[in-house]
C-alpha positions in Angstrom: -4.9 -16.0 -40.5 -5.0 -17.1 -43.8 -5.2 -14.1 -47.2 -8.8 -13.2 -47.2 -9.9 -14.2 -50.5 -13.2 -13.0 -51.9 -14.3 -13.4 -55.4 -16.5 -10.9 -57.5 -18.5 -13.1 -59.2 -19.9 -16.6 -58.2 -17.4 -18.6 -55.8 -15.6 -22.0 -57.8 -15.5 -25.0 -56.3 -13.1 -27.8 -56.7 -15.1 -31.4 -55.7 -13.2 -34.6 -55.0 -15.0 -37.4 -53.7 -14.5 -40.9 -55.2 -18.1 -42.3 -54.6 -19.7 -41.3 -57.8 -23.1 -41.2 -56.5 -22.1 -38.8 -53.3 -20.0 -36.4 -56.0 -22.9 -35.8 -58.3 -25.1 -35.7 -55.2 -22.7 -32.7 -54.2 -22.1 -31.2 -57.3 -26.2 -30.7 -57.5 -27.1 -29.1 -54.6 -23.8 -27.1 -54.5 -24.8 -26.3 -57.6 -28.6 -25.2 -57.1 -27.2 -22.1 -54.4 -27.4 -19.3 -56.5 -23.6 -17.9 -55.9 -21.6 -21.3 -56.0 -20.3 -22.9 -59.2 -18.9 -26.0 -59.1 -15.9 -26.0 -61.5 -14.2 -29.7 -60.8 -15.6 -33.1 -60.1 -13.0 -35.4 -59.1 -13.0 -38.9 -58.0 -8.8 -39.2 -57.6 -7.0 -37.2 -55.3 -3.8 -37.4 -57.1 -5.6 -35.6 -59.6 -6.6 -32.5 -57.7 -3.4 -30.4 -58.3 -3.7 -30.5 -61.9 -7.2 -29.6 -61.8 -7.1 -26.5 -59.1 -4.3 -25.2 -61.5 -6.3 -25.6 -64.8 -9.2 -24.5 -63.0 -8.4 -22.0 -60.3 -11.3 -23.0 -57.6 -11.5 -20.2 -54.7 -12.5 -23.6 -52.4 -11.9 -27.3 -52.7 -13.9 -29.9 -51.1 -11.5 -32.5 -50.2 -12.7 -36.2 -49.1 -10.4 -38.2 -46.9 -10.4 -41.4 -48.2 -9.4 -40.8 -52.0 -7.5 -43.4 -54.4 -3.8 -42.1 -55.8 -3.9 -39.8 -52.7 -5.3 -38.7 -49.9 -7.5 -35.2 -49.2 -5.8 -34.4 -46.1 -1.8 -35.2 -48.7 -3.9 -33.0 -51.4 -4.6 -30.1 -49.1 -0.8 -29.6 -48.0 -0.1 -29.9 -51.7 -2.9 -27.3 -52.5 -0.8 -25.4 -49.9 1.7 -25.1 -51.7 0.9 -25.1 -55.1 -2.3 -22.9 -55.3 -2.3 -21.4 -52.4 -5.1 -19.0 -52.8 -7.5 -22.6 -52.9 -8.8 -22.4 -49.5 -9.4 -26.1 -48.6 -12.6 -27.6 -47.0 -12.1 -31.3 -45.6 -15.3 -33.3 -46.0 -15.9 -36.5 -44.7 -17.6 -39.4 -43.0 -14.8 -40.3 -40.6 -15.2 -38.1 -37.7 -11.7 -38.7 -36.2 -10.2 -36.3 -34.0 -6.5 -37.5 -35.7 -7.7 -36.3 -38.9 -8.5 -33.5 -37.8 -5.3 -32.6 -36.7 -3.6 -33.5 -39.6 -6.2 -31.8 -41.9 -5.0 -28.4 -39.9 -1.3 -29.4 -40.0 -1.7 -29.5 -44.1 -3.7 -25.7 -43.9 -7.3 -26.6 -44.4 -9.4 -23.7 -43.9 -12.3 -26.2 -42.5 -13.3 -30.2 -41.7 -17.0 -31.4 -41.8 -18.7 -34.2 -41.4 -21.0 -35.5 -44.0 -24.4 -35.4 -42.1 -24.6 -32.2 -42.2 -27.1 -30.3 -44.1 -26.6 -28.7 -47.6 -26.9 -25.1 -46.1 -24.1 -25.6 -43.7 -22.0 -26.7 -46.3 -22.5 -23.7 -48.3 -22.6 -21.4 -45.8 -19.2 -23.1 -45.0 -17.7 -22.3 -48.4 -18.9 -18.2 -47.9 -17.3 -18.6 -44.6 -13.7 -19.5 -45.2 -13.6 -17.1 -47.9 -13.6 -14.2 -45.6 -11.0 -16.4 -44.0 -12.7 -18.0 -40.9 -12.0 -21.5 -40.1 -14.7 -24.0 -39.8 -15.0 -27.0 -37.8 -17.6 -29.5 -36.4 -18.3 -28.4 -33.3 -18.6 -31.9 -31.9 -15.1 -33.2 -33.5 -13.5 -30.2 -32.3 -14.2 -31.0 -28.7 -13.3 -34.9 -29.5 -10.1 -33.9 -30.5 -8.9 -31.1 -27.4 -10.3 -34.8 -25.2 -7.6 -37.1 -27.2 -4.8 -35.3 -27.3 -2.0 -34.8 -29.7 -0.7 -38.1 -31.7 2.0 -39.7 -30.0 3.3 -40.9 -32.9 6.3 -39.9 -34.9 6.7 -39.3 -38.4 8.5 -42.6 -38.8 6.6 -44.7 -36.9 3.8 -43.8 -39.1 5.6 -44.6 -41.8 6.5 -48.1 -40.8 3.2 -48.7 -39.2 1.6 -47.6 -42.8 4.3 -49.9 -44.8 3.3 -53.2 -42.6 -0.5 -53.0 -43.1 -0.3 -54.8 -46.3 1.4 -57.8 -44.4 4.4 -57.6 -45.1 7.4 -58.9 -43.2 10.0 -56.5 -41.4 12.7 -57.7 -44.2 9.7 -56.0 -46.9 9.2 -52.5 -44.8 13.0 -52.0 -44.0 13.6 -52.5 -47.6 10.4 -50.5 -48.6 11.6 -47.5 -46.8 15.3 -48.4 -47.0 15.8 -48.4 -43.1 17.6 -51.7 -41.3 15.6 -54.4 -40.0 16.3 -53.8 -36.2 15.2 -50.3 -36.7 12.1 -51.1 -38.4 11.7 -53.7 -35.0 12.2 -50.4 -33.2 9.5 -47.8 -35.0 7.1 -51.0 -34.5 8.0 -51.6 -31.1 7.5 -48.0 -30.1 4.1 -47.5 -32.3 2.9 -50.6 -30.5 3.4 -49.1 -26.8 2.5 -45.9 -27.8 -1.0 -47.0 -29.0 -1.4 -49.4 -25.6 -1.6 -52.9 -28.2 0.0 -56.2 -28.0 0.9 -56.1 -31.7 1.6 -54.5 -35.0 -1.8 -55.3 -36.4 -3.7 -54.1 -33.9 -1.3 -51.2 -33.6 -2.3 -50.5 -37.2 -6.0 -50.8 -36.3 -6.1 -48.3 -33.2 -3.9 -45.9 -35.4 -6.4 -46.0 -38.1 -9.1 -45.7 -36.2 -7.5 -42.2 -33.6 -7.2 -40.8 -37.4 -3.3 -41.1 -37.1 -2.9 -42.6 -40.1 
C-alpha cells in the first residue's frame, strides 16, 4: 500500500493533457470544488517531472496519449522522482493493456474520461488516503484479457517498425542484428494471432500493449 499522504490545506493537482480545450475544461471544474487547487497545466508529458518538482502536486492527472512522453512513461518517472505525487491515469482509451502498464508504473488510479466531474474529484480525495481507483468496467476487461504476452523487446521492435521502417532501420535503431530483429517480429506476430508486422502493430496498439 502506497504512504498515505494527506495534505492540511487544499489538495494540488498536477494536469497534463495535450488537448487544450479538455485541459482548461479540467482545470475549471477541478478548480470550482472547494478543496482542490490545480497547480500545473501541462500539455507535454516530458514536461511533467520538472513541473511536479517545482511544484510539488499531492496528485497528478496523467493523459495517455501525451507528445515528448507518455502518462503511463511519466507516472514510473513520478515514481521515482517525486514519489509522494500519487498519480491518477486519465483517459479516453479504455484498454485493458494500459491498464496494466499504468499499475506496473505505480499509479494510484485509471479513469476513463466519461465520467462525471464528481467522480473525478472524489477520486483525487480517494488516493490520498491511499486507495486505488479503477473503472469498474476496465477492471473487469482486463482480469477477461489476460496478461500481455509480449516481452520487453518485442515491444520495442514492434514500436521501432510502426514508422515503416525496414528491419536494416530497427536493428540499427535499437543496435540489435537483423536476424534478431526478424525474430522479436516473428514472435510479436504469433503472439498477437496476425499475419504481419503491421497488423501486429495495430492489435498491439489496440490490447493497450503498446
Amino acid at each position: 500500500m502506497p504512504r498515505e499522504h494527506r495534505p492540511r490545506g487544499n489538495v494540488r493537482v498536477l494536469l497534463a493533457e495535450d488537448q487544450g480545450m479538455m485541459r482548461g475544461a479540467l482545470a475549471l471544474l477541478l478548480g470550482m470544488e472547494p478543496d482542490i487547487e490545480v497547480v500545473a497545466r501541462l500539455g507535454r508529458g516530458d514536461t511533467i517531472v520538472d513541473a511536479a518538482l517545482t511544484h510539488r502536486p499531492d496528485v497528478a492527472l496523467l493523459d495517455i496519449e501525451l507528445p515528448g512522453l507518455s502518462g503511463l512513461d511519466a507516472a514510473a518517472l513520478l515514481r521515482d522522482e517525486v514519489p509522494e505525487c500519487r498519480v491518477l491515469i486519465l483517459t479516453t482509451f479504455g484498454r485493458p493493456g494500459y491498464l496494466r502498464r499504468a499499475m506496473e508504473a505505480g499509479a494510484a488510479g485509471f479513469l476513463v474520461k466519461d465520467g462525471p466531474v464528481e467522480e473525478l474529484a472524489a477520486a483525487i480525495r480517494r488516493v490520498l488516503t491511499g486507495e486505488t481507483v479503477i473503472d469498474p468496467a476496465l477492471a473487469a476487461a482486463a482480469l477477461a484479457a489476460g496478461p500481455d504476452p509480449l516481452t520487453p523487446r518485442e515491444r520495442d521492435v514492434l514500436t521501432a517498425s510502426a514508422d515503416g521502417a525496414t528491419v536494416a532501420d530497427v536493428a540499427a535503431r535499437l543496435h540489435l542484428s537483423e536476424s534478431t530483429v526478424r525474430n522479436y517480429l516473428s514472435a510479436a506476430i504469433g503472439k498477437t494471432g496476425t499475419r504481419n508486422r503491421t497488423e501486429a502493430l495495430s492489435e498491439a496498439r489496440t490490447r493497450g500493449w503498446l
